[in-house]
mmCIF file of the C-alpha atoms, coordinates in Angstrom:
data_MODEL
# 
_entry.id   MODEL 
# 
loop_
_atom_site.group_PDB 
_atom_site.id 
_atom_site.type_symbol 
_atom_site.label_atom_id 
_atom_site.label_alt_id 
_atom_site.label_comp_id 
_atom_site.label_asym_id 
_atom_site.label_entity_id 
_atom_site.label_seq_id 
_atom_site.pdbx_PDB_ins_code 
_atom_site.Cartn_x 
_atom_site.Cartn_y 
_atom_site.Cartn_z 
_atom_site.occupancy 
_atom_site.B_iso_or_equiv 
_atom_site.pdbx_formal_charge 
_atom_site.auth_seq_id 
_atom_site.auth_comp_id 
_atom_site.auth_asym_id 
_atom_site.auth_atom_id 
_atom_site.pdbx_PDB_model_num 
ATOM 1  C CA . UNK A 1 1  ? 0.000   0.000  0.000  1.00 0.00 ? 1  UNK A CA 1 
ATOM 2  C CA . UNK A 1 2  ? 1.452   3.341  -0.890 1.00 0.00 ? 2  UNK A CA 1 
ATOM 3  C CA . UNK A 1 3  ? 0.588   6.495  1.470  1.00 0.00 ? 3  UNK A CA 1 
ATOM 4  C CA . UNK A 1 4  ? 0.323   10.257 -0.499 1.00 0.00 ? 4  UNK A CA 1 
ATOM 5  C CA . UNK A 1 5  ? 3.149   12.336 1.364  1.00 0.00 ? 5  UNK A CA 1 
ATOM 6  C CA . UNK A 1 6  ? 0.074   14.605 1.782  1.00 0.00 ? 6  UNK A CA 1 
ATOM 7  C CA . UNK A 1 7  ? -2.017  12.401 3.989  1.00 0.00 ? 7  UNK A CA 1 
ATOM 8  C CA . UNK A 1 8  ? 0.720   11.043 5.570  1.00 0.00 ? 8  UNK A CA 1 
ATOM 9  C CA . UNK A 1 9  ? 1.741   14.875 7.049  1.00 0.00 ? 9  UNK A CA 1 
ATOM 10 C CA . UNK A 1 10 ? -1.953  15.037 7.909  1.00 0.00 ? 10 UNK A CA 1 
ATOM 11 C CA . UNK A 1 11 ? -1.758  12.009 10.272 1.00 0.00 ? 11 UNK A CA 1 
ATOM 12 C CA . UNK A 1 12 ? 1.248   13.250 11.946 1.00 0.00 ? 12 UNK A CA 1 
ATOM 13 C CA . UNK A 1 13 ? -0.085  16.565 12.188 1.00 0.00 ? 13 UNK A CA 1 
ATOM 14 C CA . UNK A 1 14 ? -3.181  14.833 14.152 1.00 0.00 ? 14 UNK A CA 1 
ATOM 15 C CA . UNK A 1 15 ? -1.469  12.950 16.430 1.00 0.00 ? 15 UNK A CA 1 
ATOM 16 C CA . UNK A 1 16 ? 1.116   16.119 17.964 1.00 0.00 ? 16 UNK A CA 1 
ATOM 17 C CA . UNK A 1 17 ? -1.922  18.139 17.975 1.00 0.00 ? 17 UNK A CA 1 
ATOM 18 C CA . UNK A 1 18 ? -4.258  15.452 20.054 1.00 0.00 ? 18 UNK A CA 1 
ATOM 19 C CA . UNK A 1 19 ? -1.178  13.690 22.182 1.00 0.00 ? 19 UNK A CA 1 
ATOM 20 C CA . UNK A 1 20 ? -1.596  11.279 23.965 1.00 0.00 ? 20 UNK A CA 1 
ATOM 21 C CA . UNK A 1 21 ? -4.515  10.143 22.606 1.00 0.00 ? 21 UNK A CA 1 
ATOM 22 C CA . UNK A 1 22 ? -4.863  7.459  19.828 1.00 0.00 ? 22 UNK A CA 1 
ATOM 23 C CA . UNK A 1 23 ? -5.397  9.382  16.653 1.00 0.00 ? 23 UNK A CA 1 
ATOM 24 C CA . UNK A 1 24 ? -8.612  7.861  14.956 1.00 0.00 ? 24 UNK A CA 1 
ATOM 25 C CA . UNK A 1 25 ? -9.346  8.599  10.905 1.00 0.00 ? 25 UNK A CA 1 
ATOM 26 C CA . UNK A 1 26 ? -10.898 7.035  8.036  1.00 0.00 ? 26 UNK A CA 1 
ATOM 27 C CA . UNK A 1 27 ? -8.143  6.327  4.953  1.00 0.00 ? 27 UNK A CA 1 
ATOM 28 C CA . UNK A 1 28 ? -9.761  6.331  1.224  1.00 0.00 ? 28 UNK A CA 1 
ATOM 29 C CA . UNK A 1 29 ? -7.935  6.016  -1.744 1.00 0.00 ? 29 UNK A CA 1 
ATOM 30 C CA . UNK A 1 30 ? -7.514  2.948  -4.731 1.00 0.00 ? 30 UNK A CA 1 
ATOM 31 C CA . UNK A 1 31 ? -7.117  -0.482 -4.985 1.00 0.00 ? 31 UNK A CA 1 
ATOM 32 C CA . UNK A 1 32 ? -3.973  -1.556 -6.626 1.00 0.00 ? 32 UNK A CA 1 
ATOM 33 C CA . UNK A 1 33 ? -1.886  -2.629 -7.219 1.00 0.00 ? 33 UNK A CA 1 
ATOM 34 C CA . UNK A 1 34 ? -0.792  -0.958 -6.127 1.00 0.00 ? 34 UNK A CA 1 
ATOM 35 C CA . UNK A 1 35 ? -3.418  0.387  -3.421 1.00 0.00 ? 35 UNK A CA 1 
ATOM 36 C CA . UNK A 1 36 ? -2.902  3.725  -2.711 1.00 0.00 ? 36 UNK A CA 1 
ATOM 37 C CA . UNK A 1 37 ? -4.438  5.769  -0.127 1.00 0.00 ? 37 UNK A CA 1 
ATOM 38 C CA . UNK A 1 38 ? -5.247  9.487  -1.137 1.00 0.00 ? 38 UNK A CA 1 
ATOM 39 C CA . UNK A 1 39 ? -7.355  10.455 1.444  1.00 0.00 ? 39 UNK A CA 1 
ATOM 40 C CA . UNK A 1 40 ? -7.804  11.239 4.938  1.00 0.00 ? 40 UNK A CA 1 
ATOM 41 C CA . UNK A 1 41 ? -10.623 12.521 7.079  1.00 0.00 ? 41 UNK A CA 1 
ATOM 42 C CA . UNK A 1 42 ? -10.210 12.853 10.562 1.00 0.00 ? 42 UNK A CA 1 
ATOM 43 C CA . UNK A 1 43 ? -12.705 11.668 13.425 1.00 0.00 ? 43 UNK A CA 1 
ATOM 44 C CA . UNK A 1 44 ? -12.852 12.338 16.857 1.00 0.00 ? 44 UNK A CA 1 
ATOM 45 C CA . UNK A 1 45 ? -11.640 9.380  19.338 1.00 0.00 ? 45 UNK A CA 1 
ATOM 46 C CA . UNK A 1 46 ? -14.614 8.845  21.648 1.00 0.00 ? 46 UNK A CA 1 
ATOM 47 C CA . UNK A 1 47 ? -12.768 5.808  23.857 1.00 0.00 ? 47 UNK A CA 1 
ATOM 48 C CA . UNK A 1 48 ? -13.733 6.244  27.011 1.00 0.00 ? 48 UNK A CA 1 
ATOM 49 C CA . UNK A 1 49 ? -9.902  5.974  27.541 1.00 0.00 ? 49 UNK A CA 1 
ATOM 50 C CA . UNK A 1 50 ? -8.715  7.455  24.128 1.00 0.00 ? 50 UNK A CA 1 
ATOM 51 C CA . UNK A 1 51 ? -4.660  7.596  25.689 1.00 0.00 ? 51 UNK A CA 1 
ATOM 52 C CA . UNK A 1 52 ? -4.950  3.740  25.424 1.00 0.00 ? 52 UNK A CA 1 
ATOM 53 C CA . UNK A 1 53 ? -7.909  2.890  23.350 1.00 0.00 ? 53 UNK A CA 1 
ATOM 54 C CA . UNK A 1 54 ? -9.606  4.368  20.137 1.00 0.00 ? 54 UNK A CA 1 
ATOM 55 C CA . UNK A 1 55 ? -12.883 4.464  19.349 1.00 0.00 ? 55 UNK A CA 1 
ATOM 56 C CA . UNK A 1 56 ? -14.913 5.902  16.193 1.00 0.00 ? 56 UNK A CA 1 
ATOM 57 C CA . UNK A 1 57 ? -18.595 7.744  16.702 1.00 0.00 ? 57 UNK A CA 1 
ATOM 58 C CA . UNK A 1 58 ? -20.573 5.617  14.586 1.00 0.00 ? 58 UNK A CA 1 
ATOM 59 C CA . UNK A 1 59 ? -22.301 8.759  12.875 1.00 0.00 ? 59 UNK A CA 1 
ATOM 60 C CA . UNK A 1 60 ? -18.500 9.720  11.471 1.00 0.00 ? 60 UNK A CA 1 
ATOM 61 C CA . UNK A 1 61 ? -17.786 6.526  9.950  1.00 0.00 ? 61 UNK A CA 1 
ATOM 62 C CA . UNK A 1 62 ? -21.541 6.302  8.329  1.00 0.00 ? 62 UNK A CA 1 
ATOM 63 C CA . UNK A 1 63 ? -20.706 9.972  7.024  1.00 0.00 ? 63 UNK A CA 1 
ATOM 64 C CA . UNK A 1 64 ? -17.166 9.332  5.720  1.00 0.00 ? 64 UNK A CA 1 
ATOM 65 C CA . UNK A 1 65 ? -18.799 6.554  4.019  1.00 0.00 ? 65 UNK A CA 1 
ATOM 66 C CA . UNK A 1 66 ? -21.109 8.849  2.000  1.00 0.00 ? 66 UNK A CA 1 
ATOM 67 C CA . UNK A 1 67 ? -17.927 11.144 0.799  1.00 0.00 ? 67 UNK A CA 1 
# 
């Protein structure tokens, strides 16, 4: 799987700015080969422990779905 450079700096820039929680996201892109992920849209971590677990609101997921 290949990450864009672009989403890749978005990931990182998630996870200094939300430290030390788990970072939680949805990935979209193409299948290969080879599979290549050219998108990212962040979602909020709603673990009731996000430092250790993550969780994803079930409304984000159904509405990165539809994007």
């Amino acid at each position: 799987m290949q990450l864009a450079a672009s989403v890749r700096e978005s990931i990182v820039e998630q996870a200094r700015e939300t430290a030390p929680n788990e970072v939680c996201g949805l990935l979209g892109g193409r299948t290969g080969p080879p599979a290549t992920v050219q998108d990212s849209i962040r979602t909020p971590n709603v673990a009731t422990n996000p430092t250790r677990r993550f969780e994803i609101d079930p409304e984000a997921l159904l509405a990165g779905r539809e994007t």
